[in-house]
C-alpha positions, 0 to 999 in steps of 0.5 A: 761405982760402976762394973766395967765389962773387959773387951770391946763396946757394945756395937763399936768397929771393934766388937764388930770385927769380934763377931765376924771373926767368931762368925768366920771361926764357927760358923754363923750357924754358932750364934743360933745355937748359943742363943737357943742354948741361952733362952733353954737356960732361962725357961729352966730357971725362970719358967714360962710365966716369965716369957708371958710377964716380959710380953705383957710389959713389952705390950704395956710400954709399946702401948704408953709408947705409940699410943692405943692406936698403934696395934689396930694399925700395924694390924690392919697393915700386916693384914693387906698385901704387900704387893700386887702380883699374879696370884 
């Protein structure tokens, strides 16, 4: 049986209100310091080696994903310039 979670789903109108109320309360600077307040916690219990695990499967899907191509593109596209301008 699953575990139901109280409040709002997750990216309805409701949860949306949720957060923009908090946003208004606090501030939208509160987000950023809970979150860096979250990923301290993480790096204290898991370590570092969990960040370099996450990323080597992130890759790994990314690439099953998009194929073996894909990093070789969005490489060659980060590296040309987004627009024409004066220098």
């Amino acid at each position: 049986m699953p575990i139901s979670k109280r409040g709002p789903v997750p990216g309805s109108d409701q949860a949306k209100r949720g957060g923009q109320a908090v946003r208004e309360k606090y501030g939208a600077d509160f987000f950023r310091q809970i979150g860096q307040k979250g990923g301290q916690s993480v790096k204290e219990q898991r370590g570092l080696s969990f960040y370099a695990e996450i990323g080597r499967k992130g890759g790994a899907a990314t690439r099953a994903q998009q194929g073996p191509d894909f990093y070789s593109r969005i490489g060659k596209a980060g590296g040309q310039k987004k627009r024409q301008g004066p220098a």
